[in-house]
C-alpha positions as CSV (number, residue, x, y, z in Angstrom):
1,X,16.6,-34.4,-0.1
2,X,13.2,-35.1,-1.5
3,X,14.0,-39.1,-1.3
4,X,11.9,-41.2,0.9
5,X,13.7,-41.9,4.1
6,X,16.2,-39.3,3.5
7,X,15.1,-37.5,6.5
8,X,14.6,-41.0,8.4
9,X,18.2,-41.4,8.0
10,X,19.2,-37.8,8.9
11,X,17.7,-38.5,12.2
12,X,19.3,-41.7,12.6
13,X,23.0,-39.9,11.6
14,X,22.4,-37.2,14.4
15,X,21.1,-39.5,16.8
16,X,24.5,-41.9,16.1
17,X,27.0,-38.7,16.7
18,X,25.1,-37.2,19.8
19,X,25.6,-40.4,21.4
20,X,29.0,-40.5,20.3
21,X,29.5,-36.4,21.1
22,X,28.8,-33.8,23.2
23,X,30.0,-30.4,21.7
24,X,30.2,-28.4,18.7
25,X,28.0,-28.7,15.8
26,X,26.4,-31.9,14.8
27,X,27.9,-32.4,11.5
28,X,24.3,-34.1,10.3
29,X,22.6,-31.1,11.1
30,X,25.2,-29.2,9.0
31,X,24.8,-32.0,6.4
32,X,21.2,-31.1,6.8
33,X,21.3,-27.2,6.7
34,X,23.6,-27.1,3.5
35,X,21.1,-29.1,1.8
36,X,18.2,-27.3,2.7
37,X,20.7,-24.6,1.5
38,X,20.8,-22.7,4.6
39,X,24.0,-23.7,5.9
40,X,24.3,-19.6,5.9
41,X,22.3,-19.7,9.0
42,X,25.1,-21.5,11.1
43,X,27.1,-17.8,10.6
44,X,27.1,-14.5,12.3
45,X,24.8,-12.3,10.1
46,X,24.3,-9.4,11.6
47,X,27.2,-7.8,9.4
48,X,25.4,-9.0,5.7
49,X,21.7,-7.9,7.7
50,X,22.9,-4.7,8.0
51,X,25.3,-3.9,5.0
52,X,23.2,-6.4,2.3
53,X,21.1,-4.9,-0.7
54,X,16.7,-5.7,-0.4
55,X,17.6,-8.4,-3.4
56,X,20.2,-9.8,-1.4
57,X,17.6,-10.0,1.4
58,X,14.6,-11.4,-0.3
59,X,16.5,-14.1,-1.5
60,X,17.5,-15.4,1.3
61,X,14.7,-15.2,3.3
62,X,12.9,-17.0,0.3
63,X,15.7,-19.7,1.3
64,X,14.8,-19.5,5.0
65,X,11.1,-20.0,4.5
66,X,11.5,-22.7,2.1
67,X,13.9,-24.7,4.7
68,X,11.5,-23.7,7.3
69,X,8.6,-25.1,5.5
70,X,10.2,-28.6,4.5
71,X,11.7,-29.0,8.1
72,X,8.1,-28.9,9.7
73,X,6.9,-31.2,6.7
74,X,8.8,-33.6,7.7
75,X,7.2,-34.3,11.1
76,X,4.7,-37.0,10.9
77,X,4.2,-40.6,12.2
78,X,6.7,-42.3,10.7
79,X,9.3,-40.0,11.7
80,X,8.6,-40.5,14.9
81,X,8.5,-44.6,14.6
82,X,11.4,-45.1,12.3
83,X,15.1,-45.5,13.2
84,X,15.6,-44.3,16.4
85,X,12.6,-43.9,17.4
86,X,10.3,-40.5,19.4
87,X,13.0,-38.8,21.5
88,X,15.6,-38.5,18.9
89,X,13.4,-37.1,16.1
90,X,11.9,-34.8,19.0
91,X,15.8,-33.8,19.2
92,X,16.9,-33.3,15.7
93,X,13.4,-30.9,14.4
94,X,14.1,-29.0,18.0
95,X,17.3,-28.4,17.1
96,X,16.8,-27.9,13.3
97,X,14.0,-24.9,13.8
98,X,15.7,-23.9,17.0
99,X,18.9,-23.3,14.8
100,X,16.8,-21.7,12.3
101,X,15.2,-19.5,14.6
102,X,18.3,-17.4,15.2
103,X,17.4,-15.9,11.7
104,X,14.5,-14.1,13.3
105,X,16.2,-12.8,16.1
106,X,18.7,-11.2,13.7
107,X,16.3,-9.8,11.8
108,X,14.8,-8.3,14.8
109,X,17.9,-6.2,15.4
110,X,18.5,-5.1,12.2
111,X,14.8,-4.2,10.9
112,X,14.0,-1.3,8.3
113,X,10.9,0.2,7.2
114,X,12.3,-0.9,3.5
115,X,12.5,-4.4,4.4
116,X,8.4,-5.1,5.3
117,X,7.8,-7.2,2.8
118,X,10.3,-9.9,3.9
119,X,9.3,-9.5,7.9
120,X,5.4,-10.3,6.5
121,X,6.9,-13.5,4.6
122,X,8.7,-14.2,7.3
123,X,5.6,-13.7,9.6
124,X,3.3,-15.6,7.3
125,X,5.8,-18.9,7.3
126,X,6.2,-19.0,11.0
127,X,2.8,-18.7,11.3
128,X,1.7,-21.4,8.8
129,X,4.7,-23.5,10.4
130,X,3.1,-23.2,14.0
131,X,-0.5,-23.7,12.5
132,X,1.1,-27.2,10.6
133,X,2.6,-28.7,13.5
134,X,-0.3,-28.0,16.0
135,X,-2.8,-29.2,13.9
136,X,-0.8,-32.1,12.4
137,X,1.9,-33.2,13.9
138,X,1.9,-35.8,16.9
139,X,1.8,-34.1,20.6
140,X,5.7,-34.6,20.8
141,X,6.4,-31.7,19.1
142,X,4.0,-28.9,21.1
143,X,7.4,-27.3,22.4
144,X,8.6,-26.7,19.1
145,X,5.1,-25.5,18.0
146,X,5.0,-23.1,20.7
147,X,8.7,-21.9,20.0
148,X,7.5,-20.9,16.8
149,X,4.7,-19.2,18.1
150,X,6.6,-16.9,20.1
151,X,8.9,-16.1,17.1
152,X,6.0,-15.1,15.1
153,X,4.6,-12.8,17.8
154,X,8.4,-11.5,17.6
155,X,7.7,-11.0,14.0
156,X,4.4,-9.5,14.4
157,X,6.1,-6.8,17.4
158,X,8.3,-5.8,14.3
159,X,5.6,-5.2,11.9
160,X,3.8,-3.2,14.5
161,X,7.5,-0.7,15.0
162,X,7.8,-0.6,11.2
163,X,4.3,0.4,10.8
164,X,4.9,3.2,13.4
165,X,8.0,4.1,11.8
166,X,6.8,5.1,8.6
167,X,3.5,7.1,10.5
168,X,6.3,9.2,12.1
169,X,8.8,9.7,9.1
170,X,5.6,11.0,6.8
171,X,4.6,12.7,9.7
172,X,7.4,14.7,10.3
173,X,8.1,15.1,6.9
174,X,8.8,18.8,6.3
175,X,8.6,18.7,2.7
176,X,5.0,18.5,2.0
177,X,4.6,22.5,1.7
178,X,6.9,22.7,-0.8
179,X,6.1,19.6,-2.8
180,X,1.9,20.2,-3.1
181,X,2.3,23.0,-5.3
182,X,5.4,21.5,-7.3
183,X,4.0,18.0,-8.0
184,X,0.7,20.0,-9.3
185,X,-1.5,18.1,-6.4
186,X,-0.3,14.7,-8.1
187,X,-0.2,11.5,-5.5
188,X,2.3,12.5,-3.1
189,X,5.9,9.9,-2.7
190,X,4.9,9.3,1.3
191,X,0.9,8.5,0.0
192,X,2.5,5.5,-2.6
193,X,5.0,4.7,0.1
194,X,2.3,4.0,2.8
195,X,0.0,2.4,0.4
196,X,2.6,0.0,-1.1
197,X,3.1,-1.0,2.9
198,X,-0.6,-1.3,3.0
199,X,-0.8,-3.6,-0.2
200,X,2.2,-6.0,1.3
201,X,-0.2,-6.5,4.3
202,X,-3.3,-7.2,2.6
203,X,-1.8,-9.9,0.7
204,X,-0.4,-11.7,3.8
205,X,-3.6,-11.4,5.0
206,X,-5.2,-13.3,2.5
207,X,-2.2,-15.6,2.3
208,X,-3.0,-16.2,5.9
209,X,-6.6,-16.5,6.2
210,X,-5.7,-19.6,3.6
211,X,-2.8,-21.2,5.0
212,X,-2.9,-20.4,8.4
213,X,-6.0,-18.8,10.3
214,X,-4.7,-17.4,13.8
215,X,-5.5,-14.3,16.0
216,X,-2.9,-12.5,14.3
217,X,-4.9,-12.3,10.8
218,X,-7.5,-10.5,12.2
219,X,-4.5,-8.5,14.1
220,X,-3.2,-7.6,10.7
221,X,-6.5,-6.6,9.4
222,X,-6.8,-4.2,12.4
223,X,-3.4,-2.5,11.4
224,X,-4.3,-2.2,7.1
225,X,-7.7,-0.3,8.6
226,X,-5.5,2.1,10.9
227,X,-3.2,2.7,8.4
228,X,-5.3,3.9,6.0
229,X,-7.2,6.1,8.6
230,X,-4.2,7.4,9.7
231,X,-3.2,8.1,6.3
232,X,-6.2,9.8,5.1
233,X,-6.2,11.7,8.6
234,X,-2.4,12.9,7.4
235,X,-3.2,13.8,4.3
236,X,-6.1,16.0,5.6
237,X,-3.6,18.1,7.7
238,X,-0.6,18.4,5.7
239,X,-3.3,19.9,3.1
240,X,-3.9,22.2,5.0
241,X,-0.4,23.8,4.5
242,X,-1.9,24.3,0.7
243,X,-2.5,28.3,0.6
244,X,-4.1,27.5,-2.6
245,X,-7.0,25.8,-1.5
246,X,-8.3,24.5,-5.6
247,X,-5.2,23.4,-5.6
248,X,-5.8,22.0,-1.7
249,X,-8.7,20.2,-2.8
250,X,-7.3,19.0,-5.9
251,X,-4.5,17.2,-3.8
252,X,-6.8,15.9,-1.6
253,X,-9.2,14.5,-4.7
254,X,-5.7,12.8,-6.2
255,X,-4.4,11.1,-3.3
256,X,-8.4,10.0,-1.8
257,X,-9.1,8.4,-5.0
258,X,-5.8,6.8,-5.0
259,X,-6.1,5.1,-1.7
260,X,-9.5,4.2,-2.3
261,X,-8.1,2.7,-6.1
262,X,-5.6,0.4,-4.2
263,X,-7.4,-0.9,-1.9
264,X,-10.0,-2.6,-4.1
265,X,-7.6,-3.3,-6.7
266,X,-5.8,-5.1,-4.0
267,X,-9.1,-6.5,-2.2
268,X,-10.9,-7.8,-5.0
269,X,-13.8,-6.5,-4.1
270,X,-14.8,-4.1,-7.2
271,X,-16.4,-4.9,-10.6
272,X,-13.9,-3.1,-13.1
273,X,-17.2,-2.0,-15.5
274,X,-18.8,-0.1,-12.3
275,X,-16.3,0.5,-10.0
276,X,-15.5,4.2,-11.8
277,X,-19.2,5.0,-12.6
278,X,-19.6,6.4,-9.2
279,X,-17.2,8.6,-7.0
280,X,-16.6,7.1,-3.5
281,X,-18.3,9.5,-1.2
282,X,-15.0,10.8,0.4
283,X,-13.6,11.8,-3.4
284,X,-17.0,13.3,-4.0
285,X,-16.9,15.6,-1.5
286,X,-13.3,16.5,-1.8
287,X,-14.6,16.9,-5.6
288,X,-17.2,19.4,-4.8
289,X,-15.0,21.7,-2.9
290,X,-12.7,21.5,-5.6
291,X,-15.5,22.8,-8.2
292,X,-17.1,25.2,-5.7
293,X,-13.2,27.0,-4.8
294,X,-12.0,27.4,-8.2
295,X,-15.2,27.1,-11.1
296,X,-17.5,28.2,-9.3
297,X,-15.9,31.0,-9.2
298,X,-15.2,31.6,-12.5
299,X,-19.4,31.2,-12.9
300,X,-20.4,33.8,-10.3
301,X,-19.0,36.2,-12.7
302,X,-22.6,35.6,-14.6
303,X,-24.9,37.8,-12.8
304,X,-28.4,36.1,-12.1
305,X,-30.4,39.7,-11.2
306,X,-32.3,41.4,-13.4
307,X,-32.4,44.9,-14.6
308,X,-34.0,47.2,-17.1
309,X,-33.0,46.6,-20.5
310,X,-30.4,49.0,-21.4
311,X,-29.1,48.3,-17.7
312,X,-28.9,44.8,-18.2
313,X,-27.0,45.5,-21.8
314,X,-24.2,46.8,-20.0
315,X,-23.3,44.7,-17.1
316,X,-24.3,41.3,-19.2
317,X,-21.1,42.7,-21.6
318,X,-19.4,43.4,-18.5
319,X,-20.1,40.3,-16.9
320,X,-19.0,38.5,-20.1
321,X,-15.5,40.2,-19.8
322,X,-15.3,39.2,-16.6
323,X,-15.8,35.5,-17.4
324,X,-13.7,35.7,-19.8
325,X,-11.0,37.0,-17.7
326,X,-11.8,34.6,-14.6
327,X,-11.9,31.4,-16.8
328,X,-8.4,31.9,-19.2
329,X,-6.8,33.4,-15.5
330,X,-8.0,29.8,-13.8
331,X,-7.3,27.7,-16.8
332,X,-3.7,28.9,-16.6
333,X,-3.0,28.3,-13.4
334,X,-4.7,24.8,-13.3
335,X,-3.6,23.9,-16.8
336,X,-0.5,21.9,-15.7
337,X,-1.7,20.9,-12.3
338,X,-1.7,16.8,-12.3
339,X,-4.8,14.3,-12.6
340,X,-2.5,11.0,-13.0
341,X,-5.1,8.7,-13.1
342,X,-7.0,8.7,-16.4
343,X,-10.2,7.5,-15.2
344,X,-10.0,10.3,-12.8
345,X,-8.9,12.9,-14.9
346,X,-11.8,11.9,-17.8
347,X,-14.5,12.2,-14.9
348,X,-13.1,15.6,-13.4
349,X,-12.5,17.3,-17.0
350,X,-16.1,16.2,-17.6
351,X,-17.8,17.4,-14.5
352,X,-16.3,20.9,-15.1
353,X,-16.9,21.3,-18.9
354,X,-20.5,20.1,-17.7
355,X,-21.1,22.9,-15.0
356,X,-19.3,25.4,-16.5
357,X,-20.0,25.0,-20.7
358,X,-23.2,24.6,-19.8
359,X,-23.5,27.5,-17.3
360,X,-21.9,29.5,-19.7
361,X,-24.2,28.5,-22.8
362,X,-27.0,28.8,-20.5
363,X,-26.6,32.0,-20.2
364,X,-25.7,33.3,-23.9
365,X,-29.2,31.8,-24.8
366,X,-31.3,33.6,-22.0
367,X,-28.8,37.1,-23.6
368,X,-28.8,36.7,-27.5
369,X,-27.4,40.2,-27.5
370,X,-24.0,39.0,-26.8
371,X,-23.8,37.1,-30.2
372,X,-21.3,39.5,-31.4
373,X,-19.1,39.5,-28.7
374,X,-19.2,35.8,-28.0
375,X,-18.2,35.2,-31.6
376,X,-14.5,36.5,-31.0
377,X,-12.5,32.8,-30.9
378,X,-11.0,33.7,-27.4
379,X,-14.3,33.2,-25.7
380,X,-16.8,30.8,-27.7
381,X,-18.3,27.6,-26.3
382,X,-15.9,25.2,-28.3
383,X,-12.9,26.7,-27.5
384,X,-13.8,26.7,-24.6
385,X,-14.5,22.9,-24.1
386,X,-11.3,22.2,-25.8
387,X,-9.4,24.4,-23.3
388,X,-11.1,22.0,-20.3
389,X,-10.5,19.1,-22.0
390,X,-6.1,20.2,-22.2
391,X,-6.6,20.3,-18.0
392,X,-4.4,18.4,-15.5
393,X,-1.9,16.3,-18.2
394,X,0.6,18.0,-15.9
């Protein structure tokens, strides 16, 4: 297929029976398709669209795309000169990526939310293909170039209702009360889903902005950013079902962090040594509340007035109880709460034993009187720290 002249004589071959005939299909164009091998194309396949598996799917499109590609190689100069000459190789690449074509409109019928990663390849060949033949290939061949431009802005309306599909699906997903609290605040299924959807479309942007530049790269670029607002918007509400609200914040911390992860993973645009030095400010903040709902707390148990001596005696050992009480209560409800990422999890457990070991030792130097409580295991600074540091394994 590769040979020189091979697609010279393919040319030639149609040119010969269209002369010769004037229905049915061109038995060089099927000679053509099946070794391109995607003589599949010249069948109905909206049955195999709808019934196929997402392996079945990817490889074939990988099959279309590379077709697609070698087709719209093949127009150059000496196509056009050899054998029979303008008109007839106009004819025969019309009729190949017309033919081919057909596989878009299928898909357009038979699109699913699952299935975005192949619309995007699909999107970024067309693309490429219309970008090739407008900037390369002699002005014969504008109608097919603008054929493929329509059939990309097909693609591109697809994207757009897949997109809005999964919005409304998390949306109206009624399961996000229930599953907060059981996943432990952990990255929530829809957060991954819509973030895996995000990651697909940041890497045909990039494959785009290299292979073929157009309108619809910055298009795509508009939809990644509304997707992420939109998800960080969603996750803010559906939070708010969280009648726990350490446990509201937590979530909120997991699955900010998470997005904010991804997307400079997937951008390139972070240094791996300083990227987890510093919070993103929107993690910060959702930190702080965190800290404030649920330690801070446990450390306004530690009474900061003063009294007179034998006073103070009494509601320091008082106070102490009740810090005791407040910490062990909160470290057993947030002992199996989840911090999946371990970068995340190190700076949290750190930040906590920091405010609160230190509040807390703070506090037994200003009152060396409660030596001899303090000394019971339950309640001294080590344990403790080791008790923060057992936090959010899940």
């Amino acid at each position: 297929m590769g040979s020189e002249g091979y697609t010279q004589r393919m040319v030639q071959a149609f040119d010969s029976v269209s002369l010769t005939e004037s229905f049915g299909l061109d038995p060089a164009l099927r000679n053509w398709f099946v070794e391109l091998d995607v003589d599949w194309v010249l069948k109905p396949l909206q049955f195999q669209l709808q019934s196929g598996s997402g392996y079945w799917l990817q490889e074939v499109v990988e099959r279309w795309i590379r077709a697609l590609i070698i087709i719209v190689a093949s127009i150059d100069e000496e196509l056009v000169t050899a054998g029979s000459g303008a008109p007839a190789a106009a004819q025969f690449v019309t009729t190949s990526v017309s033919t081919m074509l057909i596989f878009v409109d299928a898909i357009v019928q038979v699109h699913r939310k699952e299935n975005l990663q192949v619309v995007l390849d699909m999107f970024i060949c067309v693309c490429h293909a219309s970008h090739m033949i407008s900037s390369e290939a002699p002005s014969i061949f504008n109608e097919i170039g603008a054929t493929l431009e329509r059939e990309g802005n097909k693609l591109w309306e697809i994207i757009l209702n897949m997109m809005k599909e999964v919005r409304t699906l998390a949306e109206e997903d009624d399961s996000w009360a229930i599953e907060i609290p059981r996943g432990g605040g952990e990255v929530h299924r829809n957060t991954r889903f819509i973030m895996d959807c995000v990651v697909s479309m940041m890497n045909a942007r990039t494959s785009m902005k290299h292979s073929a530049p157009t309108d619809n790269t910055e298009n795509l670029g508009g939809l990644i950013d509304g997707t992420i607002d939109y998800l960080k918007g969603l996750l803010f509400t559906k939070s708010e079902s969280c009648s726990d609200q350490s446990l509201r914040y937590l979530f909120l911390l997991n699955n900010s962090y998470f997005v904010a992860d991804v997307v400079f993973e997937s951008s390139r645009s972070f240094i791996p040594d300083l990227w987890h030095l510093t919070l993103p400010p929107e993690c910060k903040k959702y930190m702080d509340s965190y800290l404030d709902v649920s330690w801070g707390h446990v450390l306004s148990c530690i009474p900061k007035s003063r009294f007179p001596r034998l006073i103070r005696c009494w509601i320091n050992t008082s106070s102490l109880a009740k810090f005791e009480s407040a910490f062990h209560k909160m470290y057993q409800a947030q002992k199996f709460w989840k911090v999946p990422d371990p970068q995340l999890r190190g700076v949290l457990r750190k930040t906590i034993t920091k405010r609160v070991i230190s509040g807390y030792g703070d506090y037994l130097e200003e009152h060396p009187e409660l030596e001899k409580y303090v000394g019971r295991q339950r309640s001294s600074l080590e344990v403790l720290k080791e008790m923060l540091g057992e936090l959010f394994e899940g």
